[in-house]
C-alpha positions as CSV (number, residue, x, y, z in Angstrom):
1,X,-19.5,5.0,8.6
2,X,-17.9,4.3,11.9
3,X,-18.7,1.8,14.4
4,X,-18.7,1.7,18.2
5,X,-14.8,1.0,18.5
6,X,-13.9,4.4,16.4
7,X,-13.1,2.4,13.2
8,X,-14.3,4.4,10.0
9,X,-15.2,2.1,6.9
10,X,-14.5,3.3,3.5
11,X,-15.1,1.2,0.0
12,X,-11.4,0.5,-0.1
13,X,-11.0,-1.2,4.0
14,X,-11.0,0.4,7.1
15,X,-9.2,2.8,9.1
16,X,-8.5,3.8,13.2
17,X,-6.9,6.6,14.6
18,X,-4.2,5.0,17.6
19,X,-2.9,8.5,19.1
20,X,-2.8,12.0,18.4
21,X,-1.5,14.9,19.7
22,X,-0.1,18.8,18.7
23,X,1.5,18.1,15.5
24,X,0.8,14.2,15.2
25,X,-1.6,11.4,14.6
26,X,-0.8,7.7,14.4
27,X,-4.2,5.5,12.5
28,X,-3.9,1.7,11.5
29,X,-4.7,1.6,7.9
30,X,-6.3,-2.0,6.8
31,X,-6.5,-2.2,2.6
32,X,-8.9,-5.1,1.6
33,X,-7.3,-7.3,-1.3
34,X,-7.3,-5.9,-4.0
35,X,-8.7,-2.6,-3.5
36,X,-7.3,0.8,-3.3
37,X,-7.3,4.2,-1.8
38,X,-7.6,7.5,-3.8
39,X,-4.8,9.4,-5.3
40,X,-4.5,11.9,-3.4
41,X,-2.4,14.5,-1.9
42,X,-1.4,16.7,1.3
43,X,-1.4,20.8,1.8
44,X,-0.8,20.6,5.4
45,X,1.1,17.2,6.6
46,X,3.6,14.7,5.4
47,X,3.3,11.2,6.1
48,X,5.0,8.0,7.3
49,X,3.9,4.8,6.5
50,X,4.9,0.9,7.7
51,X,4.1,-2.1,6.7
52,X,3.0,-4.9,9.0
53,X,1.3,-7.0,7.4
54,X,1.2,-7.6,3.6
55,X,2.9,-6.5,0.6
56,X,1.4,-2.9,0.2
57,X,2.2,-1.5,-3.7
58,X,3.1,2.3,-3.0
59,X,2.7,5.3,-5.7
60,X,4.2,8.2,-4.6
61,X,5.0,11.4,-7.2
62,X,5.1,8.5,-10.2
63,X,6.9,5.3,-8.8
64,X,5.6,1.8,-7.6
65,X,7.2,0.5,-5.3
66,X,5.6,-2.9,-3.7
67,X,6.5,-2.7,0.3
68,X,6.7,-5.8,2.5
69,X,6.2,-6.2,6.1
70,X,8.4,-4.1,8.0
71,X,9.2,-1.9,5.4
72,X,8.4,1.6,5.3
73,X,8.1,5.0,2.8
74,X,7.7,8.6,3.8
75,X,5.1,10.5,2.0
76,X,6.3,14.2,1.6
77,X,4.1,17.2,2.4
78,X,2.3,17.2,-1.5
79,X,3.4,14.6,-2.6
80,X,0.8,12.4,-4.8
81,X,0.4,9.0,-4.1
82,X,-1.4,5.9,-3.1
83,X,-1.9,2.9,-1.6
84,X,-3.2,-0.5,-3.3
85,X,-3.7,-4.0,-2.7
86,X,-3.2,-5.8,-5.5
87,X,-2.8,-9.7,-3.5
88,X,-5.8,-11.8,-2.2
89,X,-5.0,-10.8,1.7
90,X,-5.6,-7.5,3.5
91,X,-3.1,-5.1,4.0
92,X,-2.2,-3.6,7.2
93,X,-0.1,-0.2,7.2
94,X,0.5,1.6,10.6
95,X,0.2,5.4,9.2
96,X,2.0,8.3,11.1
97,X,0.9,11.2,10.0
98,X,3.0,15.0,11.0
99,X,1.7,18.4,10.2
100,X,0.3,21.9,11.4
101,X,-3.3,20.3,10.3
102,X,-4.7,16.9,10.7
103,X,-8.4,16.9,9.8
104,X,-9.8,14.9,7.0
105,X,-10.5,17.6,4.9
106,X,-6.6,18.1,4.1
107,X,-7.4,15.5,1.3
108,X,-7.3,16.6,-2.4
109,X,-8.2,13.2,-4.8
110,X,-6.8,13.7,-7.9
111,X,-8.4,10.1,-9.1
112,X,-10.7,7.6,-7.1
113,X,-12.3,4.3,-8.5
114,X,-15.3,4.7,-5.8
115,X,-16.5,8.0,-7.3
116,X,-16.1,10.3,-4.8
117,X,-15.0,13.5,-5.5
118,X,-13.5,16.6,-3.8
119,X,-11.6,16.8,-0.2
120,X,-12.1,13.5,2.4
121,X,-9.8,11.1,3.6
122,X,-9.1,7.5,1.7
């Protein structure tokens, strides 16, 4: 679902898309407390992510790593990973996102607790 503002609502928080171009998108990730995004990887882009406001725990290709504001962890083109929530306040993450393709559909979940299957994003 997205609302009039362009945010799109998934079971785990929310997401926005704050500028995109050839080769680049930036979207403001918000994790509700304790909740969690798929596991999931990339065939066409890499990722960057940064922390502003929480403690973010981070999987990526089989290590935790719990991030704090104004830390940050690049996400390599197929890499698999993660993002949860495991505190009682929302998590922001400011998500830059590089690659030849952009769309949603370049989403392969590997495991998600909401029961969705197949390619989409979160």
């Amino acid at each position: 679902m997205t609302d009039d503002t362009g945010k799109v609502y998934r079971p785990w928080g929310n997401y926005e898309s704050l500028d995109m171009d050839s080769g680049f998108q930036v979207k403001r990730i918000v994790v509700q407390p304790h909740a969690k995004l798929s596991l999931q990887k990339h065939q066409h882009r890499a990722e960057h992510w940064v922390v502003v406001q929480g403690i973010a725990t981070v999987h990526c290709d089989g290590v935790d790593k719990d991030l704090s504001v104004n830390e940050h962890i690049y996400i390599p083109l197929g890499s698999v990973h993660r993002i949860s929530n495991k505190t009682d306040d929302p998590v922001v993450i400011i998500e830059i996102q590089c690659g030849d393709y952009l769309g949603e559909d370049d989403i392969i979940r590997l495991e998600d607790d909401y029961g969705r299957k197949g390619t989409n994003h979160g």
